[in-house]
C-alpha positions in Angstrom: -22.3 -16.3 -0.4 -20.0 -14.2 -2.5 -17.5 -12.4 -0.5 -17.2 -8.6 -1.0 -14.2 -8.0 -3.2 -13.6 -4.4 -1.6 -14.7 -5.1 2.3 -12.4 -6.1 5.2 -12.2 -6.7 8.5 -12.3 -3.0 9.3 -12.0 -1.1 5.9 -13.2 -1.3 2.4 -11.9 0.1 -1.2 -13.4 3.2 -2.4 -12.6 5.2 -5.3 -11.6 9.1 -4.6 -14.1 11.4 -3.8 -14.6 15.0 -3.7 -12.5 16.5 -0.5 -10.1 13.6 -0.4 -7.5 16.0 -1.6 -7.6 18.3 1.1 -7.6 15.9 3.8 -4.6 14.2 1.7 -2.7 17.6 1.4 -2.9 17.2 5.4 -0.7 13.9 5.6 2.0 15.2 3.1 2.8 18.1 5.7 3.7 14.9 8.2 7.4 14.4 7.5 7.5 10.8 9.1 4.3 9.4 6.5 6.0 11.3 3.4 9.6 9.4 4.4 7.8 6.0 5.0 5.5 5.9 1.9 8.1 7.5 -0.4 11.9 7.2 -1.0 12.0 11.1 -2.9 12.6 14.1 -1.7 9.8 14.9 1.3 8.0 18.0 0.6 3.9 18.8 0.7 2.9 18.5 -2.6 0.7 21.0 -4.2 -3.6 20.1 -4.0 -4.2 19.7 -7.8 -1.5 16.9 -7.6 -4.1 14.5 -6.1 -6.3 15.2 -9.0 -4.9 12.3 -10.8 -4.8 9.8 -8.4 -6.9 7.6 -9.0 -8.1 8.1 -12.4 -8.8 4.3 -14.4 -5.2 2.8 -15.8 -5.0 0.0 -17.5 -1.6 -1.0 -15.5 -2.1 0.2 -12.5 -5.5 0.1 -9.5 -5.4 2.8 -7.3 -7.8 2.7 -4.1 -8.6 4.9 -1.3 -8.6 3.2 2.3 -11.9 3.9 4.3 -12.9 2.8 7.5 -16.3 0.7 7.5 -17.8 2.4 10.7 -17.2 5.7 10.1 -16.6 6.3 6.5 -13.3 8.2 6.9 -10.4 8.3 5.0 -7.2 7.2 6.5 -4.8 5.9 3.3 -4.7 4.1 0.0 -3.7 1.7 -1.8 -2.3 1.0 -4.8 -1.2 -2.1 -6.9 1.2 -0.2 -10.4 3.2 -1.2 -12.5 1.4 -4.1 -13.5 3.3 -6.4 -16.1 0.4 -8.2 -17.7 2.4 -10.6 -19.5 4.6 -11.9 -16.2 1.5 -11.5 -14.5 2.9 -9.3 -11.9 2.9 -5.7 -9.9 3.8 -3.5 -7.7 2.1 -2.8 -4.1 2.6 0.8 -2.5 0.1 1.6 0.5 -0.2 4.5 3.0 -2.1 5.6 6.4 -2.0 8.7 6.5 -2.5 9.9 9.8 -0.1 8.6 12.5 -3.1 8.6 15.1 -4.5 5.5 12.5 -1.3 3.5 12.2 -0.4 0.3 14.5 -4.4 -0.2 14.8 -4.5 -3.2 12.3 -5.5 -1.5 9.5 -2.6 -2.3 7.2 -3.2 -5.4 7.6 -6.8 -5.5 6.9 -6.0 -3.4 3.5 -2.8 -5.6 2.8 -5.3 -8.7 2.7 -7.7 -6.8 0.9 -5.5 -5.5 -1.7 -3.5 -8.8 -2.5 -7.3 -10.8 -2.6 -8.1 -8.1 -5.4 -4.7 -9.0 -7.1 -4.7 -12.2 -7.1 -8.3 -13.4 -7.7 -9.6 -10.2 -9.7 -6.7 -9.2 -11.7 -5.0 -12.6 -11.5 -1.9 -12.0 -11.1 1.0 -14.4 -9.8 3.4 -12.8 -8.2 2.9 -8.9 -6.0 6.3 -7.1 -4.8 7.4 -3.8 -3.2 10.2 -2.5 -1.4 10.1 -1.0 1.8 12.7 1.4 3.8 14.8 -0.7 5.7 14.0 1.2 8.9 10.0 1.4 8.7 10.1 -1.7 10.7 6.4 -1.6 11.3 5.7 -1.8 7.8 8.1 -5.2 7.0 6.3 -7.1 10.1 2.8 -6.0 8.3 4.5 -7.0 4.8 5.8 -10.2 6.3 2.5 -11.1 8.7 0.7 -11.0 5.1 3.5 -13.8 3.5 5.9 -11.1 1.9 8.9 -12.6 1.8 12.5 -11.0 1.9 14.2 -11.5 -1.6 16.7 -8.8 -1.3 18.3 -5.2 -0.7 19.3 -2.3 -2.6 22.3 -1.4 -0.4 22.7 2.2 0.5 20.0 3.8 -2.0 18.2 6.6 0.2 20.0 9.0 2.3 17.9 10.5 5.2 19.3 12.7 7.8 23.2 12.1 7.2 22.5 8.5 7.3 22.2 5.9 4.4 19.7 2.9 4.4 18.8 -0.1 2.4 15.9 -0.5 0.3 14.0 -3.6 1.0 12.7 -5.8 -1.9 9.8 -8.1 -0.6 7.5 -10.3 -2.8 4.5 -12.8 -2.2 3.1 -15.8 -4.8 -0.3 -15.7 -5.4 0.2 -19.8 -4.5 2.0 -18.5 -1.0 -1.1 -16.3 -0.4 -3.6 -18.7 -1.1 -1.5 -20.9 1.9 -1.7 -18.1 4.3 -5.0 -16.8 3.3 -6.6 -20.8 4.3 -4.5 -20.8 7.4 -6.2 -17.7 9.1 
């Protein structure tokens, strides 16, 4: 039996649908998710900004994170900035709520997005970089097989301080490894 591309442990893939955009408007008026998803300036964006999101690219796969038992929205994920020829891209992800973060469901969409990169869009190699004080988020990158292959020193400035920005990747040969282990 063929295993669902877009179905995980606890959530599956979705495109957008209509009232996502409200209930995404509602997570960019929580400061902490805007500063953890996003190294720009945190402010709620306006509701036909979502409008977008979503829409078919050929370089970039952009997914909304629902859970399987109840149908609700709580994130996306996306993998952008594709480079067809090196065969790699970019991984961003969100949970939007703070009530639905720390319950495993970044993991269950990490391992769903990086099966979809790496046995649908075959791709090699996945990175992203990661605030160096979202902690939760570099164990979930690094329980998936991210690895740690550098820092931008000093690039974002958040209340008076200045952090690194962490650069992780993962092989689609290091995944496989992990992937057989669990």
């Amino acid at each position: 039996m063929t295993t669902n591309l877009f179905r995980g442990q606890f959530l599956k893939l979705t495109a957008k649908r209509d009232g996502d955009a409200e209930i995404i408007a509602k997570w960019d008026e929580d400061p902490e998710y805007l500063r953890n998803v996003d190294t720009d300036i945190a402010r709620p964006r306006p509701h036909q900004s979502f409008e977008n999101e979503g829409n078919p690219s050929p370089n970039s796969f952009y997914f909304r994170l629902r859970t399987i038992e109840e149908d609700r929205l709580i994130g996306f994920v996306v993998i952008h900035s594709i480079e067809w020829n090196n065969r790699a891209g970019m991984l961003a992800i969100g949970i939007g709520d703070a009530r639905d973060r720390n319950k495993g469901y970044g993991s269950d969409a990490l391992k769903l997005i990086l099966r979809y990169a790496f046995h649908e869009l075959n791709l090699h190699r996945v990175g992203l970089d990661v605030i160096e004080y979202n902690a939760g988020a570099i164990r979930a990158y690094q329980k998936a097989g991210f690895q740690i292959e550098g820092r931008m020193r000093q690039a974002v400035h958040r209340d008076g301080k200045i952090h690194d920005r962490i650069m992780m990747g993962i092989l689609g040969s290091e995944w496989e490894g992990i992937k057989n282990n669990h």
